[in-house]
C-alpha positions as CSV (number, residue, x, y, z in Angstrom):
1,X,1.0,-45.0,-27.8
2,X,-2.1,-42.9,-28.3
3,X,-2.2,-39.5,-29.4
4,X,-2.6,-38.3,-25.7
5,X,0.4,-40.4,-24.8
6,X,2.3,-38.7,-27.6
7,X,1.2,-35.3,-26.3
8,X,2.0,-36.3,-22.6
9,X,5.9,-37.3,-23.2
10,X,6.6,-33.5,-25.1
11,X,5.2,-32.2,-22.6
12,X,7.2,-33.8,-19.9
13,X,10.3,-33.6,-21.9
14,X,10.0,-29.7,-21.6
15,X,8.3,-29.4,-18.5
16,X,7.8,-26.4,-16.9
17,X,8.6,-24.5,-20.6
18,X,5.8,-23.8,-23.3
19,X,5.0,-26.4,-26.1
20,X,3.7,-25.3,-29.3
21,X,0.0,-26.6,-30.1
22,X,1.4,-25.9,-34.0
23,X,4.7,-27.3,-33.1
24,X,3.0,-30.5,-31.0
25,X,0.4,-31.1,-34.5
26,X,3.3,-31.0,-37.1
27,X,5.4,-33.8,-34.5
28,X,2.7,-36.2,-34.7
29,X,0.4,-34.8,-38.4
30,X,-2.0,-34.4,-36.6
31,X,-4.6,-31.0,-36.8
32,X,-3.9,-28.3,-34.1
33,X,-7.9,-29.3,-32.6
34,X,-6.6,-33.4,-32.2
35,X,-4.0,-31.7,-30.1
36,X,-6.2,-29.4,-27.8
37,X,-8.7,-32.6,-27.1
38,X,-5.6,-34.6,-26.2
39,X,-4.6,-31.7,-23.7
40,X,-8.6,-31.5,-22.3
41,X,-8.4,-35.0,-22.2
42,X,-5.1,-34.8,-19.8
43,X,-6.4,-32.2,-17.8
44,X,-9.4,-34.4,-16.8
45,X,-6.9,-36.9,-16.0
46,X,-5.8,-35.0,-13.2
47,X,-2.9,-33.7,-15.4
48,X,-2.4,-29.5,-14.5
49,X,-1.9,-28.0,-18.0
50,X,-1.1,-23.9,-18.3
51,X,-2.0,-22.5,-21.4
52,X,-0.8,-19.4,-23.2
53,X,-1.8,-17.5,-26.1
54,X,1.6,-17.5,-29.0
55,X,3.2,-20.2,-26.4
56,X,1.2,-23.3,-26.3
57,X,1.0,-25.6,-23.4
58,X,3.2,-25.9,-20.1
59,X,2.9,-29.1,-17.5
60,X,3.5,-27.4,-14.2
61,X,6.0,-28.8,-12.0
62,X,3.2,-29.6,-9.1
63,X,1.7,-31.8,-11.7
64,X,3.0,-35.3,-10.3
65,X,0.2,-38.3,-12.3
66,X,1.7,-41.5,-13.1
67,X,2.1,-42.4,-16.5
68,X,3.9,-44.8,-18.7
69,X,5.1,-41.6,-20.5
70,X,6.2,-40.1,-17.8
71,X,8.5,-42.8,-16.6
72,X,9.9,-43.4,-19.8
73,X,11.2,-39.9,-20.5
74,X,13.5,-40.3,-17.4
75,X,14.8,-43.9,-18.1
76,X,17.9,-44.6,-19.4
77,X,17.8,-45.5,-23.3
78,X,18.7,-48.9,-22.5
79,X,15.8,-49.5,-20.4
80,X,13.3,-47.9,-22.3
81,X,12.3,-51.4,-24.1
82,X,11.1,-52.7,-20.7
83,X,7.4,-53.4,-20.1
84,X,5.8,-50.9,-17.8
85,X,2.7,-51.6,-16.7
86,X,0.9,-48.5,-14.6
87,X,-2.2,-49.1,-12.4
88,X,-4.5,-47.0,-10.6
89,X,-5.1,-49.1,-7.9
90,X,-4.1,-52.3,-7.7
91,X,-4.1,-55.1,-4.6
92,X,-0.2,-56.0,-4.8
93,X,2.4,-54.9,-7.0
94,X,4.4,-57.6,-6.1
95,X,1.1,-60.1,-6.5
96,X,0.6,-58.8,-9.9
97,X,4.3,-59.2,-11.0
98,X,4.6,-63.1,-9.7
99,X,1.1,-63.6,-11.9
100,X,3.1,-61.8,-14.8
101,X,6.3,-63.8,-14.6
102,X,4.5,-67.0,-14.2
103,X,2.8,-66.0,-17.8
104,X,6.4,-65.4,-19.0
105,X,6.6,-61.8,-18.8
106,X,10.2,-60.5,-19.6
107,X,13.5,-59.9,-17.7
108,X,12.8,-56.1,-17.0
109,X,8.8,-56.1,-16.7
110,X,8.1,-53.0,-14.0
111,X,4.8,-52.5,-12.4
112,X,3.5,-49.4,-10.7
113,X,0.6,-48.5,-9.3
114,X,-0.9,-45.0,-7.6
115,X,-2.4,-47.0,-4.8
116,X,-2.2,-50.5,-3.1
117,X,-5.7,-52.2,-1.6
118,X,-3.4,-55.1,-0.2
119,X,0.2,-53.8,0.2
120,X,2.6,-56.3,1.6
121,X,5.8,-56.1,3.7
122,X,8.2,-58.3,4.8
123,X,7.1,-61.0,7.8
124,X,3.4,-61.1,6.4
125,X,3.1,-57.4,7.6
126,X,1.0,-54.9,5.5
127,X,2.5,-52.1,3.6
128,X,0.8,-48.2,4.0
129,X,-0.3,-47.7,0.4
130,X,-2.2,-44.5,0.3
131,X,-3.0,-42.6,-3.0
132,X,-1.3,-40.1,-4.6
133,X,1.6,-39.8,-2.3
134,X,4.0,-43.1,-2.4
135,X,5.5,-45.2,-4.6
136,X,4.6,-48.9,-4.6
137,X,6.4,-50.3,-7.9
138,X,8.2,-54.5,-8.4
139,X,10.1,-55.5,-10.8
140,X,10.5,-58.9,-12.5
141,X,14.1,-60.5,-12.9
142,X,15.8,-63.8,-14.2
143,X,18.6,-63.9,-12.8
144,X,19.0,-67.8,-13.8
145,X,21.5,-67.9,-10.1
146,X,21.2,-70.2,-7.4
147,X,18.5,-69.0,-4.4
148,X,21.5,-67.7,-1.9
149,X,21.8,-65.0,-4.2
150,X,18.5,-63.1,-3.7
151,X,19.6,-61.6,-0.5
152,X,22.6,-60.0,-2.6
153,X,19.9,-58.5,-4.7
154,X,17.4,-57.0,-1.9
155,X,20.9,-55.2,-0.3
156,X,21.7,-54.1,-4.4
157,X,18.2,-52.8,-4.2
158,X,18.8,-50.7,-1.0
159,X,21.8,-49.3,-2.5
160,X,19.9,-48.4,-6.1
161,X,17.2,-46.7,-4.0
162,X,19.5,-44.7,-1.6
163,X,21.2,-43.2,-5.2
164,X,18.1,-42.7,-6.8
165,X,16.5,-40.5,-3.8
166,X,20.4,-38.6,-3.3
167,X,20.4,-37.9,-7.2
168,X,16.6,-36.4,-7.2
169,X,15.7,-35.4,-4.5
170,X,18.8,-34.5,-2.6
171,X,18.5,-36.1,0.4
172,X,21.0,-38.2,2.5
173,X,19.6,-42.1,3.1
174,X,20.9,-44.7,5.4
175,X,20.3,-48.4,5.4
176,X,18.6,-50.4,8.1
177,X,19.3,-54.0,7.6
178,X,18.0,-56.5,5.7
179,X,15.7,-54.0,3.4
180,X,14.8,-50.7,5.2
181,X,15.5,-47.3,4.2
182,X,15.9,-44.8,6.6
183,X,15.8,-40.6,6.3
184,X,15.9,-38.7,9.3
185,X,15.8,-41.6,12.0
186,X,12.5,-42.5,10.3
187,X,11.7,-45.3,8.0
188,X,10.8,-44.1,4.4
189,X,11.0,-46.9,2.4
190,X,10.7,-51.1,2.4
191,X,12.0,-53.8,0.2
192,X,10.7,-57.2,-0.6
193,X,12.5,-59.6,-2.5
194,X,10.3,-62.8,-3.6
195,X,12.4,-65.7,-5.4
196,X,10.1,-68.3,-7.2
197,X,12.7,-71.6,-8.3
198,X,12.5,-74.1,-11.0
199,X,12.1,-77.2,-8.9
200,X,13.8,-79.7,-11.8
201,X,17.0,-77.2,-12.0
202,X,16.9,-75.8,-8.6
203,X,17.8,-72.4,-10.0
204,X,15.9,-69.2,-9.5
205,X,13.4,-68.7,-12.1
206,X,12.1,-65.5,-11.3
207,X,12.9,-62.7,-8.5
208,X,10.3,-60.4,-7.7
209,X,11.8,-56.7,-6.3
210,X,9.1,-54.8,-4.8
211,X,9.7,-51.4,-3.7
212,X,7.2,-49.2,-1.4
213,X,8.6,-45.6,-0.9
214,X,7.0,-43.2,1.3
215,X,6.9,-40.4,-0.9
216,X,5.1,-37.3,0.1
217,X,2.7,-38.5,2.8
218,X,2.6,-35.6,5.8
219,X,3.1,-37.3,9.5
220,X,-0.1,-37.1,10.7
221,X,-1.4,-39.1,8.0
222,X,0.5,-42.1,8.9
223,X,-1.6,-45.0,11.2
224,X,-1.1,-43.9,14.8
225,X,0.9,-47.1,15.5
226,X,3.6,-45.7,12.4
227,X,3.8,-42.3,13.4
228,X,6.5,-42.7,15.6
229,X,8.7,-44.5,13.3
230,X,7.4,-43.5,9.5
231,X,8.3,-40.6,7.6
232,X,8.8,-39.7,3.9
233,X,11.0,-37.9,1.9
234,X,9.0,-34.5,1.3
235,X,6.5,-35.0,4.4
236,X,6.9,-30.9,5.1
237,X,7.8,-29.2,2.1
238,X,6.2,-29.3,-1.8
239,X,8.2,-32.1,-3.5
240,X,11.3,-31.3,-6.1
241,X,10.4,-33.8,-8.6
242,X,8.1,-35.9,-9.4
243,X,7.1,-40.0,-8.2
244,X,7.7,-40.6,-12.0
245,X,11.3,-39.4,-11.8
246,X,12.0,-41.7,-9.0
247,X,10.0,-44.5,-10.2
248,X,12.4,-44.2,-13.2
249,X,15.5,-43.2,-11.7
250,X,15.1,-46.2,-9.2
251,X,14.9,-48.5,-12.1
252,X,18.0,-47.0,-13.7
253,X,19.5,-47.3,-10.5
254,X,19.3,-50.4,-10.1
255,X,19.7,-52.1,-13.2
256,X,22.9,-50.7,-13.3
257,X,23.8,-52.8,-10.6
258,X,22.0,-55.7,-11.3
259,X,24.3,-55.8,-14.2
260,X,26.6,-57.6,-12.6
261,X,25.3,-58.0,-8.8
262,X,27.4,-61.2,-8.5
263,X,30.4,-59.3,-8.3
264,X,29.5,-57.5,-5.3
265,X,31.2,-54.1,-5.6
266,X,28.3,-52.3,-4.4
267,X,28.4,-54.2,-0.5
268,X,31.0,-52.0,-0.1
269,X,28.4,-49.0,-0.6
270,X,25.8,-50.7,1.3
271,X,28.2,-51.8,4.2
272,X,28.9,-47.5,4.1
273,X,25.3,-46.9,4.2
274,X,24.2,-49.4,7.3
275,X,23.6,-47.9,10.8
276,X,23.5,-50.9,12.4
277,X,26.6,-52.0,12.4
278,X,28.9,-52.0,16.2
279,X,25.4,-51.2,17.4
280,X,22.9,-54.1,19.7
281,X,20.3,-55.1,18.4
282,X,17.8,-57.7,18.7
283,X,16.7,-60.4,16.1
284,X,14.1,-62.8,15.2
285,X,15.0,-66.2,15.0
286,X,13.5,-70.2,16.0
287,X,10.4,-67.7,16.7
288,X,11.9,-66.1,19.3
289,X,14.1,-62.7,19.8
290,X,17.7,-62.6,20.7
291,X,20.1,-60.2,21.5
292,X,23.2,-59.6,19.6
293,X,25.8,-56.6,18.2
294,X,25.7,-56.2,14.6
295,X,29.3,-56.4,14.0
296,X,29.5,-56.7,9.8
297,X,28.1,-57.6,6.5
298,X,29.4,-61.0,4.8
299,X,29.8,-61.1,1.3
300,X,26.3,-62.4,0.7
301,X,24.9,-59.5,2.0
302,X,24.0,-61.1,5.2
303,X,24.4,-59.7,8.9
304,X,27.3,-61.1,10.9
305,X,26.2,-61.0,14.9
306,X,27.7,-61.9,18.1
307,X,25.3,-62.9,20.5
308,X,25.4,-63.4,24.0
309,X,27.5,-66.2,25.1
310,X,29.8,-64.6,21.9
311,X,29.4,-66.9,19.3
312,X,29.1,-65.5,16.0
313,X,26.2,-66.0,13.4
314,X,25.5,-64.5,9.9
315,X,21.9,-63.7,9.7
316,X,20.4,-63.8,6.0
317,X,16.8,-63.3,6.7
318,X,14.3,-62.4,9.6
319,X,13.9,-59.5,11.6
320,X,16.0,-57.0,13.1
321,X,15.4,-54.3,15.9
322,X,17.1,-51.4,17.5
323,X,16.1,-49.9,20.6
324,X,16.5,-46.2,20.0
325,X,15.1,-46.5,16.6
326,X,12.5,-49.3,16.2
């Protein structure tokens, strides 16, 4: 890391207090004037820097710029060895991450990025990037499991999320299946899961996890046609940590689980979570809708329906509605 990095990861590991310019130029042996052009250099980054005469240098709290240094000071030490790539702006995290594991990036690899250009959700849908108030991040696995397993991973993701935003940012989350997370009756945050297979052993090669939280964009900047059903965690109120924190804790989150996903201890969380469940709904199947009640989830993280005319069906992709929600 660069000298800037350096000065950016003590500063976040004792944000809001006072750093030492002395203190900061003895850590890295460097000269107390290498320290102050790091800091200027910060603050034109968008960084907000207090400074004090006898106390040094202070990130503020409102201060919330992505950075690799950032992120890292809240991962677990176990994950800090994982490639993080941070972007500006960038079309598609989840683009970028396929490109990346194609190349042979690593088990681990996280992207992030301040602002989408071409966002995707799930069913070819586009995803609300704006800048400087979401979080649009993916994340490369290798599993080495068969393809039926990627849905256990999207509803592992779901659960990571709902801990990550309850640990920071104190805030109750509920699960909409397959991959939407809900605050408040609105939708905050999607998933989508991408699996790309090795045609000779017909295993997964790759799973792409990409994660779009809605993190602190007010309700009337939503599209008109989301306004009704969009939200986002601090929408009306000045945010209690930062994206970084998330970002990170969201990783940590779900690592943890991915761990051993196969065993499947955390569908018990996720089956806690849903709000769907005894409820009707409509879903999207044979391109057409059908009506059904959500009666459970199977073991494979899928959506066990009654329809109609009572037969019973596990649903393990598509499209789901409710009425009084969607």
């Amino acid at each position: 890391m660069s000298l800037k990095d350096f000065v950016l990861q003590n500063l976040e590991e004792n944000r809001p207090s006072y750093v030492s310019g002395q203190q900061m130029a003895e850590m890295f042996q460097v000269s107390r004037a290498a320290v102050w052009k790091a800091i200027e250099a910060l603050r034109r980054d968008g960084y907000e820097i207090n400074s004090a005469p006898k106390k040094g240098y202070a990130l503020l709290p409102s201060s919330d710029i992505l950075s690799k240094g950032a992120i890292y000071h809240f991962l677990k030490s176990e994950y800090r060895s994982f490639s993080l790539h941070v972007y500006e702006s960038i079309d598609s995290t989840n683009q970028a991450a396929k490109k990346m594991a194609v190349d042979g990036a690593a088990e681990g690899t996280v992207i992030v990025a301040n602002t989408q250009t071409a966002g995707r959700g799930r069913m070819g849908r586009s995803f609300y990037s704006p800048a400087h108030s979401g979080i649009y991040m993916s994340m490369i696995l290798r599993p080495q499991t068969d393809i039926s397993d990627t849905v256990l991973l999207t509803t592992a993701a779901g659960v990571a999320v709902c801990r990550a935003i309850e640990s920071t940012c104190k805030k109750p989350c509920f699960i909409k299946w397959l991959n939407d997370i809900y605050l408040d009756e609105k939708k905050i945050c999607g998933i989508l899961t991408e699996a790309m297979t090795n045609c000779e052993t017909g295993l997964v090669d790759s799973v792409i996890v990409g994660i779009g939280v809605n993190f602190k964009t007010p309700a009337h900047a939503f599209p008109t046609e989301l306004q009704s059903r969009a939200g986002s965690i601090f929408s009306d109120e000045i945010p209690s940590v930062t994206r970084s924190h998330l970002i990170a804790e969201i990783v940590n989150k779900f690592m943890d689980l991915y761990a051993d996903f196969t065993q499947k201890e955390f569908l018990k969380e996720y089956h806690s979570r849903s709000f769907v469940l005894g409820k009707q709904i409509s879903y999207f199947a044979q391109n057409q809708w059908h009506d059904a009640l959500a009666l459970d989830i199977a073991d494979n993280g899928g959506l066990i329906v009654r329809d109609k005319e009572g037969k019973i069906h596990t649903l393990h992709s598509g499209e789901i509605t409710l009425r009084n929600i969607d």
